[in-house]
N, CA, C and O atoms as a GROMACS GRO file, in nm:
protein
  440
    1UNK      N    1   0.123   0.402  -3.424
    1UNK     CA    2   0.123   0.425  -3.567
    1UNK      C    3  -0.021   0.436  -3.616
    1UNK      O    4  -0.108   0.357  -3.577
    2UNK      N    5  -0.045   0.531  -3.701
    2UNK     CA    6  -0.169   0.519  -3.802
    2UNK      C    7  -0.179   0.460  -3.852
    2UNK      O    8  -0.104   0.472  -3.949
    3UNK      N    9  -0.257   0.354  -3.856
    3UNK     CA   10  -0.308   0.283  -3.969
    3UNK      C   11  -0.306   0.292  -4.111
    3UNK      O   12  -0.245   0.231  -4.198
    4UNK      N   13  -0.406   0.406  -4.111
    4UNK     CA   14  -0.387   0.404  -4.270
    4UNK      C   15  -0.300   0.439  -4.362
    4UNK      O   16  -0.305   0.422  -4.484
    5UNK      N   17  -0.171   0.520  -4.261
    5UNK     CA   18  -0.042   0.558  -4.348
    5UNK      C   19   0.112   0.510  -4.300
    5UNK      O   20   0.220   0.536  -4.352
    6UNK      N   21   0.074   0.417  -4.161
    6UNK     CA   22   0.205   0.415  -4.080
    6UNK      C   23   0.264   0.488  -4.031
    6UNK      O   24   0.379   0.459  -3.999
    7UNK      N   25   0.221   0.592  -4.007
    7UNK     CA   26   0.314   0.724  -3.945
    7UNK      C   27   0.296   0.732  -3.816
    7UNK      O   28   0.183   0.720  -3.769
    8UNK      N   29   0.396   0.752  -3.746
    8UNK     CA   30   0.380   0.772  -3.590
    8UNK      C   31   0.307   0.879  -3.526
    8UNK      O   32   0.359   0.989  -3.540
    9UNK      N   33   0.196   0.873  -3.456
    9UNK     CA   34   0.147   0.988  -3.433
    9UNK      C   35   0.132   1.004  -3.237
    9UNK      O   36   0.064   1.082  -3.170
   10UNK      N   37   0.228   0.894  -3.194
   10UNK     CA   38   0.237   0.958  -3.090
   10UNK      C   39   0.329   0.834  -2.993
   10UNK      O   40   0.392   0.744  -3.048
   11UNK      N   41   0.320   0.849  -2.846
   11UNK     CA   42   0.451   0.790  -2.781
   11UNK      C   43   0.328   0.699  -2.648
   11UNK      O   44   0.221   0.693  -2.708
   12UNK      N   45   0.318   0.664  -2.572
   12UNK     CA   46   0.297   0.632  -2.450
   12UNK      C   47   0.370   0.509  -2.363
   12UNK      O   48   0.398   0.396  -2.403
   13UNK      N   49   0.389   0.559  -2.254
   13UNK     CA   50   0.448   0.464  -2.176
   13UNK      C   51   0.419   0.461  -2.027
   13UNK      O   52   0.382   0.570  -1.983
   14UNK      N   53   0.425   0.383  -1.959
   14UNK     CA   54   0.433   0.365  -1.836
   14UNK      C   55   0.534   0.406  -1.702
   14UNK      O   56   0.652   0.386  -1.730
   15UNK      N   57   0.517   0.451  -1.586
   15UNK     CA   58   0.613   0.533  -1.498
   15UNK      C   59   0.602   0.466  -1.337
   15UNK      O   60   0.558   0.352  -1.320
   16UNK      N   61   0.636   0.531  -1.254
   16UNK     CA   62   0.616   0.456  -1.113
   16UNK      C   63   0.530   0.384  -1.088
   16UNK      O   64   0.434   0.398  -1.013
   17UNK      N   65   0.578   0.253  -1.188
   17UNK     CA   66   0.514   0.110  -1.149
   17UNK      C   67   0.558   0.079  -0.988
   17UNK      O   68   0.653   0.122  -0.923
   18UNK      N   69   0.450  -0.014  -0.953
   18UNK     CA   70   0.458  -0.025  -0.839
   18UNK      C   71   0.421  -0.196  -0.831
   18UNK      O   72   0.316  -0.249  -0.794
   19UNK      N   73   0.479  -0.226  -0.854
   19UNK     CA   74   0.453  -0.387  -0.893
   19UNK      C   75   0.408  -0.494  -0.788
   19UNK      O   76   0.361  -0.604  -0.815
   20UNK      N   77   0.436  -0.433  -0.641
   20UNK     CA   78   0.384  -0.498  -0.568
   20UNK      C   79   0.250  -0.475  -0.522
   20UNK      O   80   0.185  -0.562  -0.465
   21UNK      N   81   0.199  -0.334  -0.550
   21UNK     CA   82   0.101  -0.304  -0.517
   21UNK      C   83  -0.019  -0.314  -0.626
   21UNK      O   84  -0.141  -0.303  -0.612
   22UNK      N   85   0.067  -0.339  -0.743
   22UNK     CA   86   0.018  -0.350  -0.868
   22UNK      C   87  -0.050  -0.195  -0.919
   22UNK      O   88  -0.162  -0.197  -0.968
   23UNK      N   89  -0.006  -0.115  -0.910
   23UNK     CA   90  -0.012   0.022  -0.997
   23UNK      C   91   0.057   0.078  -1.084
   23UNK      O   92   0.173   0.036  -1.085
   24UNK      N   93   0.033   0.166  -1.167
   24UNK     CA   94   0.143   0.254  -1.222
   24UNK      C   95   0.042   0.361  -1.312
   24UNK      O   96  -0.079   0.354  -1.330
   25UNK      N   97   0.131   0.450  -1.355
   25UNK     CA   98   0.036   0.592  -1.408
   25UNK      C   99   0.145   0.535  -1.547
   25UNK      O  100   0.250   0.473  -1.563
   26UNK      N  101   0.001   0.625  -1.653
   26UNK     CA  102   0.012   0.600  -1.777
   26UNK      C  103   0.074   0.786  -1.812
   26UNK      O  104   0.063   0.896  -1.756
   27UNK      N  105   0.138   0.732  -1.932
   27UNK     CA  106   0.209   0.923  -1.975
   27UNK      C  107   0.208   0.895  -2.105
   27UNK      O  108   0.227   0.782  -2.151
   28UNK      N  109   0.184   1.006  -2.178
   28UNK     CA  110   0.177   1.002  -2.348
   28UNK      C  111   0.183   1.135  -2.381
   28UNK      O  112   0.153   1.237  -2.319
   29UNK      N  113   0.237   1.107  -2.517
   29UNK     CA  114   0.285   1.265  -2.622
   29UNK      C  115   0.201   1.257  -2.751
   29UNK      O  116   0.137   1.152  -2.762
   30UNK      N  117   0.195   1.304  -2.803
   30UNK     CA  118   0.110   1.295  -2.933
   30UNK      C  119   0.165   1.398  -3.003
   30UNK      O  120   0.192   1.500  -2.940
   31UNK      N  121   0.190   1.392  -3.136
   31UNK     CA  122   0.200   1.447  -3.244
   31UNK      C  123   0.157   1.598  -3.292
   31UNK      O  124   0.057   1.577  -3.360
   32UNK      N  125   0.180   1.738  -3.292
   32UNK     CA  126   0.066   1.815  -3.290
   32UNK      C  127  -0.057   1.779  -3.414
   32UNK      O  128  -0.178   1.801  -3.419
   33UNK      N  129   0.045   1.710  -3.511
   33UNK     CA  130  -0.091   1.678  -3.670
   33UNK      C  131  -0.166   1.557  -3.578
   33UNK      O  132  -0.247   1.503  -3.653
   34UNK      N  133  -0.169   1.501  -3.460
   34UNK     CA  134  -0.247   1.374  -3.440
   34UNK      C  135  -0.322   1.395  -3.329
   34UNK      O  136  -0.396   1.311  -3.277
   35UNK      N  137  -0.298   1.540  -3.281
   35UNK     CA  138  -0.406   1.593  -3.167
   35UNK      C  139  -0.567   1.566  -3.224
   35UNK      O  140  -0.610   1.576  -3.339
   36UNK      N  141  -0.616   1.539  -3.135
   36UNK     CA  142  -0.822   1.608  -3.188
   36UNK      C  143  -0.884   1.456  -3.238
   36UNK      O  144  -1.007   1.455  -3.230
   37UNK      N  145  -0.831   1.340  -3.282
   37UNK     CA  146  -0.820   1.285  -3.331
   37UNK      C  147  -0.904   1.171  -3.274
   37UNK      O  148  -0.994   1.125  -3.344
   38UNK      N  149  -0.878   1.114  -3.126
   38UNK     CA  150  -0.899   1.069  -3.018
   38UNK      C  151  -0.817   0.960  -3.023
   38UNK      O  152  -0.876   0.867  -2.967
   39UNK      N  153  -0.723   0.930  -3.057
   39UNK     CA  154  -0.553   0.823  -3.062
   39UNK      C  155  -0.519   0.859  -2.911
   39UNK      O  156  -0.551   0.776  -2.826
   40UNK      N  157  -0.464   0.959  -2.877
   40UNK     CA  158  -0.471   0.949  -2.706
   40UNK      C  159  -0.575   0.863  -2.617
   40UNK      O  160  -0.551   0.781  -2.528
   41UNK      N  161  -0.682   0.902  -2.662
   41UNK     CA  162  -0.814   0.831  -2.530
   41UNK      C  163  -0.794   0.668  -2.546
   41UNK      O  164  -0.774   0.589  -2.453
   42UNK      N  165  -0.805   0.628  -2.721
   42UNK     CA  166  -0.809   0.485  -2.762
   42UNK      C  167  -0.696   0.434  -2.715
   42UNK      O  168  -0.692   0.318  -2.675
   43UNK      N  169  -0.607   0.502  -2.715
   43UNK     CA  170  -0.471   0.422  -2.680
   43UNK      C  171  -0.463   0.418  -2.490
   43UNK      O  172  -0.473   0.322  -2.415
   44UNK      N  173  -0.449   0.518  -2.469
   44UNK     CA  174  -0.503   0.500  -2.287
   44UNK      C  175  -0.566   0.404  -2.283
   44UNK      O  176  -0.507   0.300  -2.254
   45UNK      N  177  -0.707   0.400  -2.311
   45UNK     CA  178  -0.806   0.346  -2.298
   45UNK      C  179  -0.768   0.139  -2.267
   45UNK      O  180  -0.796   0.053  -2.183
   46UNK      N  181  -0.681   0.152  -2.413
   46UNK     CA  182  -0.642  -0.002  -2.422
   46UNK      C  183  -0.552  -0.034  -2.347
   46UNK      O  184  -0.537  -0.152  -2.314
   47UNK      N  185  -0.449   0.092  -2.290
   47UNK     CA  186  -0.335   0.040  -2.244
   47UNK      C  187  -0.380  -0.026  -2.081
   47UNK      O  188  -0.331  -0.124  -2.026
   48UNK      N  189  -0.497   0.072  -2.028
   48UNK     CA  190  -0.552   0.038  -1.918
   48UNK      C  191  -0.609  -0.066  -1.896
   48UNK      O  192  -0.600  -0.122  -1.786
   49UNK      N  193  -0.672  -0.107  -1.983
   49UNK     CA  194  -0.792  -0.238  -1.981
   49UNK      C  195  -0.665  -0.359  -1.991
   49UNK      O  196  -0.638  -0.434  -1.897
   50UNK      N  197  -0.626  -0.360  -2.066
   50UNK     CA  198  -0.459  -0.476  -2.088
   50UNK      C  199  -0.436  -0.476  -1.925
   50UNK      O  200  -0.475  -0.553  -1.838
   51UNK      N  201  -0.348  -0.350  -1.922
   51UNK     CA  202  -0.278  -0.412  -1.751
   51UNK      C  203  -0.402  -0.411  -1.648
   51UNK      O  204  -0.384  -0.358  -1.538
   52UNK      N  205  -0.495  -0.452  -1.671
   52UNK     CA  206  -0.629  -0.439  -1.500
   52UNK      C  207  -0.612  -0.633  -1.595
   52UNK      O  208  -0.531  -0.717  -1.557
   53UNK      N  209  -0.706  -0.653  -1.710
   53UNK     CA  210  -0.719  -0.771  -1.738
   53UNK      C  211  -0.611  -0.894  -1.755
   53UNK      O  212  -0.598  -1.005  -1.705
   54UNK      N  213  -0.528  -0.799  -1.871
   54UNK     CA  214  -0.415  -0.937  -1.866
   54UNK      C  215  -0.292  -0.918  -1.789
   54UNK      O  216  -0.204  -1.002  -1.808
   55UNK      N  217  -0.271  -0.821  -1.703
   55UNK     CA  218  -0.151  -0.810  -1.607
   55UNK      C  219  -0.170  -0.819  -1.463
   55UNK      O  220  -0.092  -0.834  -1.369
   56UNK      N  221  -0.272  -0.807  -1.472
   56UNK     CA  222  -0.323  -0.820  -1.278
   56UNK      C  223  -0.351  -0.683  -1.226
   56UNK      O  224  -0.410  -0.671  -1.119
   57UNK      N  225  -0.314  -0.579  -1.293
   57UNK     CA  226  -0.266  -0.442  -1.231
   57UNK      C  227  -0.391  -0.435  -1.151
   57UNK      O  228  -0.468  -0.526  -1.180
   58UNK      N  229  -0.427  -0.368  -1.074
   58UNK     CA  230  -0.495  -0.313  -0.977
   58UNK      C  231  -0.537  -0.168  -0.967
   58UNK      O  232  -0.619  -0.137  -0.881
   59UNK      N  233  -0.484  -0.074  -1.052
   59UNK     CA  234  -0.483   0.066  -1.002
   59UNK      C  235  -0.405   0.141  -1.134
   59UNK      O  236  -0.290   0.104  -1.158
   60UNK      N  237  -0.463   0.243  -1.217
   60UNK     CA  238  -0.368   0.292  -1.302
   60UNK      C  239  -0.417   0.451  -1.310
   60UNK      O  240  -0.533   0.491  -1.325
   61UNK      N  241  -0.318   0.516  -1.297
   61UNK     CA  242  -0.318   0.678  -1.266
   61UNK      C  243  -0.301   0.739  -1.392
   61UNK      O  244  -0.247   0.668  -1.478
   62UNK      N  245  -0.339   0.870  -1.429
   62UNK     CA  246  -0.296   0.975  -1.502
   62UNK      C  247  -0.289   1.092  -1.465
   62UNK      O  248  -0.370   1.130  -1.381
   63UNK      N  249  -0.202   1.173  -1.512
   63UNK     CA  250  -0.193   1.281  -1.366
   63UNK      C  251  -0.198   1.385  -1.493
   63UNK      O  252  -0.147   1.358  -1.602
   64UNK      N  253  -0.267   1.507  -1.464
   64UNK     CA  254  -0.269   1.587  -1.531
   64UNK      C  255  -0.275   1.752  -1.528
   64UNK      O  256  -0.386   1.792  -1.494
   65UNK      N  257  -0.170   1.864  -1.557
   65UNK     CA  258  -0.170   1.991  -1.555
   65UNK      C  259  -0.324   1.999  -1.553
   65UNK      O  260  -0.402   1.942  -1.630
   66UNK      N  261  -0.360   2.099  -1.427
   66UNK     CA  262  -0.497   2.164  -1.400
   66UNK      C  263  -0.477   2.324  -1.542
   66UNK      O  264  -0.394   2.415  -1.542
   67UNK      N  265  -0.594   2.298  -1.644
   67UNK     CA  266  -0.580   2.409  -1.712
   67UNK      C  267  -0.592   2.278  -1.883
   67UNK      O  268  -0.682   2.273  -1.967
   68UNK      N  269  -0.496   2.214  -1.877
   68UNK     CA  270  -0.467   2.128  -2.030
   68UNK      C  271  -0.604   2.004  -2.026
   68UNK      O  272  -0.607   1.890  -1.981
   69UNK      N  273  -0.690   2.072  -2.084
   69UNK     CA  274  -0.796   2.049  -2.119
   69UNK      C  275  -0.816   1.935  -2.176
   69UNK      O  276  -0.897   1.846  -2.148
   70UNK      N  277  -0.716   1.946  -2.280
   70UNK     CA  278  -0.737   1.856  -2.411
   70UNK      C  279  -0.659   1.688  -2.318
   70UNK      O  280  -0.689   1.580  -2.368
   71UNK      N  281  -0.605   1.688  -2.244
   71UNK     CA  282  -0.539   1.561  -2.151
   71UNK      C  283  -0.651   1.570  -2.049
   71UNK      O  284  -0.643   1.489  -1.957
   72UNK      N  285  -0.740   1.643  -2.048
   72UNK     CA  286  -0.863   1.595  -1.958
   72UNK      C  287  -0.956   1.538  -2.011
   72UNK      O  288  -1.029   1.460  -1.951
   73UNK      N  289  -0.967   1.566  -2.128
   73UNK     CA  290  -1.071   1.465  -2.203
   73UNK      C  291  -1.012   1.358  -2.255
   73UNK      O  292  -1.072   1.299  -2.346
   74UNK      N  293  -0.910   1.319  -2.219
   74UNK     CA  294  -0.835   1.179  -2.273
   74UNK      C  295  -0.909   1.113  -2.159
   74UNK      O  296  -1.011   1.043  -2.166
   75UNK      N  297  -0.804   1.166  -2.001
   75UNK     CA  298  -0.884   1.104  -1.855
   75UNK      C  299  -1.029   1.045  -1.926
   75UNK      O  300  -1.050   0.932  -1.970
   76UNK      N  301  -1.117   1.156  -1.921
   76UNK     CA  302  -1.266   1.163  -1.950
   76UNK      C  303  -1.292   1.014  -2.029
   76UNK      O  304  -1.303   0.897  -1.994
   77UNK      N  305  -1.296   1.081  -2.144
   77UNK     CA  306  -1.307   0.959  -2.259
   77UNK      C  307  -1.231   0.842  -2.245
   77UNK      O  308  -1.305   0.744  -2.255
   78UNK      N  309  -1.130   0.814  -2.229
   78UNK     CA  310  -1.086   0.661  -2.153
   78UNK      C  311  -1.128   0.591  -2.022
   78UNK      O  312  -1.096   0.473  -2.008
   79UNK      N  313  -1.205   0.664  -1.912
   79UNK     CA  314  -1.279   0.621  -1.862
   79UNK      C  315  -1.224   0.631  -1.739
   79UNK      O  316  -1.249   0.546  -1.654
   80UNK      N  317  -1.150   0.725  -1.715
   80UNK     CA  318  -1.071   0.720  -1.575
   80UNK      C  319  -1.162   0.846  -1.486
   80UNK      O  320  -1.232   0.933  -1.540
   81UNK      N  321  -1.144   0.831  -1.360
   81UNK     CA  322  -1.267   0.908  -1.281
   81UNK      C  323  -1.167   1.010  -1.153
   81UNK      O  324  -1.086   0.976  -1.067
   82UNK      N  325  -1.217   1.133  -1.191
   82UNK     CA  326  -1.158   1.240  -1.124
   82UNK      C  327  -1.080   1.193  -0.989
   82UNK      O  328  -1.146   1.120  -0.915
   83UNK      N  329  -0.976   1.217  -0.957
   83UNK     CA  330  -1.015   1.194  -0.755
   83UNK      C  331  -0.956   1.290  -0.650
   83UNK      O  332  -0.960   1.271  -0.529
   84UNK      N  333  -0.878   1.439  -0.739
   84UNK     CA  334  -0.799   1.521  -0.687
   84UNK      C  335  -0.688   1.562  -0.752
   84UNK      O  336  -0.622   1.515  -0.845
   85UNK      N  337  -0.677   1.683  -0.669
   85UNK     CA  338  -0.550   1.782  -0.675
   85UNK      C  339  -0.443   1.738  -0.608
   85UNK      O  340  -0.447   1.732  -0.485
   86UNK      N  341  -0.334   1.702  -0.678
   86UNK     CA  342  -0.190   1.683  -0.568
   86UNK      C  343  -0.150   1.823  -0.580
   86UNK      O  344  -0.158   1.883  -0.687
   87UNK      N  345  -0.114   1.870  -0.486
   87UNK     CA  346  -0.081   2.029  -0.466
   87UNK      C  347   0.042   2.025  -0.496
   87UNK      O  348   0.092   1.917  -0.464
   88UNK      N  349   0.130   2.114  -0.554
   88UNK     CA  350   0.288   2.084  -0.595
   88UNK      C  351   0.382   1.942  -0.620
   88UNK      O  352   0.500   1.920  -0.590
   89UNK      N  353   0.280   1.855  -0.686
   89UNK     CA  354   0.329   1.747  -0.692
   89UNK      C  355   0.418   1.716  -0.896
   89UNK      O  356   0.453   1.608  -0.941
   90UNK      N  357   0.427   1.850  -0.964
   90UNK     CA  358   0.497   1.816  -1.077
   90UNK      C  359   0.552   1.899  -1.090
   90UNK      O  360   0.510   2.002  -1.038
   91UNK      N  361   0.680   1.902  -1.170
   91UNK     CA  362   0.771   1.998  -1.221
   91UNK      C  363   0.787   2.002  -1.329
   91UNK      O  364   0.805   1.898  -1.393
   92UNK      N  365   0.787   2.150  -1.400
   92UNK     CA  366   0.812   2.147  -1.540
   92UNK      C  367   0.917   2.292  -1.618
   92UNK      O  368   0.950   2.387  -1.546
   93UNK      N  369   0.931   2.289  -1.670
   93UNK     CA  370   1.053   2.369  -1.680
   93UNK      C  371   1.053   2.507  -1.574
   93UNK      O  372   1.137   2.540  -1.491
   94UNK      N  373   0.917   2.575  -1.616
   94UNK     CA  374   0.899   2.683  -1.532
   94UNK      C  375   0.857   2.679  -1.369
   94UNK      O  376   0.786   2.758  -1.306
   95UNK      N  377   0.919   2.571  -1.329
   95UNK     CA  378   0.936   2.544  -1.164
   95UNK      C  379   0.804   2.428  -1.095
   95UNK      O  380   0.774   2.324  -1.154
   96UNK      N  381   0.762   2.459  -1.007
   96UNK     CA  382   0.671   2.364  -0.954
   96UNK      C  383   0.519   2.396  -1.012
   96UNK      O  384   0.481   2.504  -1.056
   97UNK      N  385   0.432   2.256  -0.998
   97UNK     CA  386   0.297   2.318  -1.076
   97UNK      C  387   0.209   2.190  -0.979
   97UNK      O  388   0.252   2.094  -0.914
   98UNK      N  389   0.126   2.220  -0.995
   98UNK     CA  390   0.010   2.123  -0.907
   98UNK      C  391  -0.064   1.989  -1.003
   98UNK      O  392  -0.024   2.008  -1.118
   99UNK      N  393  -0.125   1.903  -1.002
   99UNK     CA  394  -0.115   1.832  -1.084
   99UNK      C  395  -0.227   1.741  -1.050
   99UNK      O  396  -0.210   1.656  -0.963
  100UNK      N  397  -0.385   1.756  -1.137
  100UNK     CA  398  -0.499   1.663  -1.064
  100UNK      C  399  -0.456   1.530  -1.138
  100UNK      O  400  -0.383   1.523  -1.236
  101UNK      N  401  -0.529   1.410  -1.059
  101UNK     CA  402  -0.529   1.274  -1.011
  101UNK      C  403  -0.594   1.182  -1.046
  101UNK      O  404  -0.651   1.130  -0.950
  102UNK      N  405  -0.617   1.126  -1.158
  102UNK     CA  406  -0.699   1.041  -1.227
  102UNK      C  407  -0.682   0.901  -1.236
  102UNK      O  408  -0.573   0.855  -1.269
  103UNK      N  409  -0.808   0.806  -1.204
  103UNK     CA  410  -0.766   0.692  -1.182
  103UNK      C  411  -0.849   0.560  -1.272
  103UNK      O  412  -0.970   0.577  -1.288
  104UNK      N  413  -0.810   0.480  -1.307
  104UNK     CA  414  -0.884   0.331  -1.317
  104UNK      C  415  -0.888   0.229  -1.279
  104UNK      O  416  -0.803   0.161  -1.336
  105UNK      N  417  -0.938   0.180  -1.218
  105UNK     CA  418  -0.939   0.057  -1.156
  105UNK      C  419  -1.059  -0.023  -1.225
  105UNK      O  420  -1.156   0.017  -1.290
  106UNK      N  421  -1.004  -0.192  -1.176
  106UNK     CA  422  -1.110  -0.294  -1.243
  106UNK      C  423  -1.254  -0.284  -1.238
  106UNK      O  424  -1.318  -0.352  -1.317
  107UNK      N  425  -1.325  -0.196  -1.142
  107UNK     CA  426  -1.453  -0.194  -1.092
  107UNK      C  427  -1.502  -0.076  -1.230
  107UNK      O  428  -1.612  -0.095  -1.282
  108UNK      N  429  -1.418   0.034  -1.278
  108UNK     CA  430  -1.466   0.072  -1.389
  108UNK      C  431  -1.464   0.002  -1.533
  108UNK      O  432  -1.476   0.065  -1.638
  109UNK      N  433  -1.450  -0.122  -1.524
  109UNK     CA  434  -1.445  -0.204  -1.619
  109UNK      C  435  -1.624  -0.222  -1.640
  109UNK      O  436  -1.682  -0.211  -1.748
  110UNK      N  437  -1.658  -0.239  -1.568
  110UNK     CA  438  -1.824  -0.260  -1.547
  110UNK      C  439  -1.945  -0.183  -1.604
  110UNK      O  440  -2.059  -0.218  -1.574
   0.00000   0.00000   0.00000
């Protein structure tokens, strides 16, 4: 929610947690009026630092269409660090798509 008006300007949640290994990748939607804004990065940003500090997590992914720019500068600006291409690793309506590999761990806390 926005602050200054309460309005929802976007969704995020968590996906193949891996609880023993302590990982999981972060996923979020945003609003088109709440794009540009930087509510994606801040909100990543916190959701990551929470599960490394107060959950134990170990490892948190974002995976992102090669080309969607604007979800690369979320990666970027929240502080997560390139590490690869999964080659046909997402699907989206129009069939298979490749999907780079973004990560945080506690050592980028530093």
């Amino acid at each position: 929610m926005r602050r200054e008006d309460d309005q929802v300007v976007g969704s995020l949640w968590t996906r193949r947690t891996d609880w023993g290994a302590r990982l999981t990748e972060i996923s979020y939607a945003m609003a088109a009026s709440a794009r540009g804004f930087g509510f994606a990065a801040e909100a990543v940003d916190a959701v990551a630092i929470a599960l490394i500090l107060e959950h134990g997590f170990q490892r948190v992914e974002l995976r992102v269409a090669p080309g969607n720019l604007a979800s690369r500068r979320v990666a970027e600006k929240a502080g997560f660090s390139y590490e690869g291409l999964l080659r046909n690793a997402g699907f989206v309506s129009g069939g298979r798509v490749d999907l780079e590999l973004w990560s945080f761990v506690a050592a980028d806390l530093r």
